[in-house]
C-alpha positions as CSV (number, residue, x, y, z in Angstrom):
1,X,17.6,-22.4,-5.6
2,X,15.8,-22.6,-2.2
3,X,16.5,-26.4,-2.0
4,X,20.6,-26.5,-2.9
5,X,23.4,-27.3,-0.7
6,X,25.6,-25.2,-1.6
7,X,24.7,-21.4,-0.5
8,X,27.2,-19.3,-1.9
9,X,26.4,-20.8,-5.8
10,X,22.8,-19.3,-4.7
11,X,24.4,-16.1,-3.6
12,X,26.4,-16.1,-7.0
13,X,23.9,-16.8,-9.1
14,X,20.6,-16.2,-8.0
15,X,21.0,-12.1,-8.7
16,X,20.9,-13.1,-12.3
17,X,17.7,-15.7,-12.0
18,X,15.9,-12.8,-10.1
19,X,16.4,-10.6,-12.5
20,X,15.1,-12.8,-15.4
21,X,11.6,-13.8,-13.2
22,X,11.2,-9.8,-12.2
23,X,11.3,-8.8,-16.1
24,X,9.0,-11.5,-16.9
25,X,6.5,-10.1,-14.3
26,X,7.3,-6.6,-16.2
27,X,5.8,-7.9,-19.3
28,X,2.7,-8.0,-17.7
29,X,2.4,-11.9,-16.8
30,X,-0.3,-12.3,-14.7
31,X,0.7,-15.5,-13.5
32,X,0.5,-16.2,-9.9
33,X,2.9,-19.3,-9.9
34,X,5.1,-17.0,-11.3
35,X,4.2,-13.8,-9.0
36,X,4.7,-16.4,-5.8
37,X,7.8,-17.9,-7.0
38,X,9.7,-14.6,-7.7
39,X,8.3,-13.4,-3.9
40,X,9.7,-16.5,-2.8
41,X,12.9,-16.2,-4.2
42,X,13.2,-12.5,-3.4
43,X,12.7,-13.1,0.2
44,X,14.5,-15.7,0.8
45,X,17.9,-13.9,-1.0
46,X,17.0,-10.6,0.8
47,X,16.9,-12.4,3.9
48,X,19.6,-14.6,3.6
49,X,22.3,-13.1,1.6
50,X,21.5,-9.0,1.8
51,X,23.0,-7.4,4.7
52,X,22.9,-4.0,3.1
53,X,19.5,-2.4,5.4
54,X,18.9,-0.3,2.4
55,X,19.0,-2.9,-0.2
56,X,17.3,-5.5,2.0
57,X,14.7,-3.5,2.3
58,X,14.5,-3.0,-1.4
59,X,14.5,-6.3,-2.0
60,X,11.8,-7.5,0.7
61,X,9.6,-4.5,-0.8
62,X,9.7,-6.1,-3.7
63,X,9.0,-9.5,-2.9
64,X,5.9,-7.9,-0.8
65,X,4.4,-6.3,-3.7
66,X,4.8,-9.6,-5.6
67,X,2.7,-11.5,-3.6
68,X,0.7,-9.2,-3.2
69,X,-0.4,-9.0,-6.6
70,X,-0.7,-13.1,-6.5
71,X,-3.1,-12.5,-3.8
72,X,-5.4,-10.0,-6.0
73,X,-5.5,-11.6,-8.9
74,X,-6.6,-14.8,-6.9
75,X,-9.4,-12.1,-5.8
76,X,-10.0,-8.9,-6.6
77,X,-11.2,-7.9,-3.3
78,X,-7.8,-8.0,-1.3
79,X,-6.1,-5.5,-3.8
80,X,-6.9,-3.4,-1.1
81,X,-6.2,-5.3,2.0
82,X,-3.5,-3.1,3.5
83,X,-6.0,-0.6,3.6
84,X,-8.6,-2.5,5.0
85,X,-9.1,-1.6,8.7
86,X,-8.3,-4.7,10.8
87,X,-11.3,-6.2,11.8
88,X,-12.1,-6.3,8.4
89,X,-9.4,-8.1,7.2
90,X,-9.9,-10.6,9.9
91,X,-13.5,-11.1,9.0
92,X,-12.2,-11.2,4.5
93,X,-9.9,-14.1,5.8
94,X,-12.6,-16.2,6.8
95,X,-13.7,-16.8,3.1
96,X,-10.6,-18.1,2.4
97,X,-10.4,-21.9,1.2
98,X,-7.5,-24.5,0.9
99,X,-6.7,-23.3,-2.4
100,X,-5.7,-20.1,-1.4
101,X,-3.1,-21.3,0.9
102,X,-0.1,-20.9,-1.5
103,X,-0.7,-17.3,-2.3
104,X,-1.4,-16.6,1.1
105,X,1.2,-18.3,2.5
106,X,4.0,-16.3,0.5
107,X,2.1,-13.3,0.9
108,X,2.0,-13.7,4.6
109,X,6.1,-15.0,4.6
110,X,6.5,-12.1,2.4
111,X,5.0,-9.4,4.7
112,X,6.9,-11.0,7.7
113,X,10.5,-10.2,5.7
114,X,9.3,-6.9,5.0
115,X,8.7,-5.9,8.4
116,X,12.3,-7.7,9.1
117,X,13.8,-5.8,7.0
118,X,12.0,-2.4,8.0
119,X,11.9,-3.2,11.8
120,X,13.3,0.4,12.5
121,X,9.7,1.6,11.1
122,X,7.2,1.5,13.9
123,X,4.8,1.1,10.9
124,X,6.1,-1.7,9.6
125,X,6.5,-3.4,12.9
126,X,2.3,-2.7,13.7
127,X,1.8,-5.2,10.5
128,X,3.2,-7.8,12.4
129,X,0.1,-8.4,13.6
130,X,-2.1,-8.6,10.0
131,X,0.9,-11.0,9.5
132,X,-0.2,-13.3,12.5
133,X,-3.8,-13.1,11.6
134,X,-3.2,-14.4,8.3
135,X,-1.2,-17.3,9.1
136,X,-3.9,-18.2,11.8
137,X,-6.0,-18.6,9.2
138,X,-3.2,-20.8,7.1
139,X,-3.1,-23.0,10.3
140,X,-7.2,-23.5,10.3
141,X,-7.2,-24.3,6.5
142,X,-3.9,-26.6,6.2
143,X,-1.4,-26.5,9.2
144,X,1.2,-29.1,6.9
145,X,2.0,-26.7,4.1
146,X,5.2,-26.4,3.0
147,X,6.1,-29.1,5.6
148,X,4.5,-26.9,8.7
149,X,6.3,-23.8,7.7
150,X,2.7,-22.5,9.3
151,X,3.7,-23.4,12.2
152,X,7.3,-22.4,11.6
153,X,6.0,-18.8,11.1
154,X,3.5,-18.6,14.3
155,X,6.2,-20.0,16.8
156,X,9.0,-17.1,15.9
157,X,6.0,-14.7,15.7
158,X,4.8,-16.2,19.0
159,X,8.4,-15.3,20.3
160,X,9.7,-12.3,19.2
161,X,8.7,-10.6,22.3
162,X,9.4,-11.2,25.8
163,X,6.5,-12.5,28.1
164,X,6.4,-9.1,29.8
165,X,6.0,-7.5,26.5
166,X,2.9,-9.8,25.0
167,X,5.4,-12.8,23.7
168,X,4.4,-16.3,23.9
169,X,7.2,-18.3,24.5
170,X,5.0,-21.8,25.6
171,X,2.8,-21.0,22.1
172,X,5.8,-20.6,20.0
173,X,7.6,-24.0,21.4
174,X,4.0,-25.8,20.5
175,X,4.1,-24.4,17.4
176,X,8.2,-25.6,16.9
177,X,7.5,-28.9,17.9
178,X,4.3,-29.5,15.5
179,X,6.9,-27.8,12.6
């Protein structure tokens, strides 16, 4: 799906592939291949293909929760991480490894289409920075994932905002040009 050429066979089909991942997750799998893929997938298709806010953010929620759950069952410790106060969290991601790039790395592409697709929520839009922290952390432990999509996601993040208003514009190009 994520890799064809032809976008609207993804947008006619993929409702249907999405619904057959989400009711194997509500069997009870406690895969996280399969949690990561199906946040993947939602993600991407919410962010692409929804232009519906409501169903967008529907769709992202869902995707969020999937990777979370990924993420907890990698370690039971961050089942509570939106809770955690920030500092904390900061100080949690330091025990990360390598091999908990892939869940992190949807979790933290997740979050970011989340708080896309809630951006009217000044709640939603504070996250942004637990979303940065985390994919600092993906750049310390392995800045080529997912062909420097790290990077990808630091450089918009590093841009979002104006200079006047905390962006980074000279941070994000750096960050685009090692993507």
């Amino acid at each position: 799906i994520l890799n064809s050429n032809d976008p609207q066979t993804v947008a006619d089909g993929a409702p249907a592939y999405l619904l057959l991942v989400s009711s194997f997750l509500n069997d009870g799998a406690d895969d996280e291949a399969l949690l990561r893929t199906s946040a993947t997938l939602h993600s991407a298709y919410a962010g692409v293909f929804i232009k519906d806010q409501a169903r967008a953010s529907k769709m992202t929620s869902k995707a969020f929760d999937y990777a979370q759950q990924a993420v907890c069952l990698s370690d039971e410790y961050f089942c509570a991480m939106r809770k955690m106060p920030f500092n904390a969290l900061q100080k949690a991601l330091q025990k990360l490894t390598k091999n908990d790039v892939p869940n992190w790395y949807v979790l933290g592409s997740s979050w970011a289409g989340w708080v896309q697709a809630n951006s009217k929520d000044w709640n939603a839009v504070a996250d942004l920075a637990r979303v940065k922290v985390i994919f600092a952390r993906l750049l310390e432990l392995d800045p080529t994932y997912q062909q420097g999509g790290v990077h990808l996601y630091l450089a918009v993040l590093s841009t979002l905002l104006p200079p006047a208003l905390g962006g980074k514009p000279e941070i994000g190009k750096q960050h685009f040009e090692k993507a």
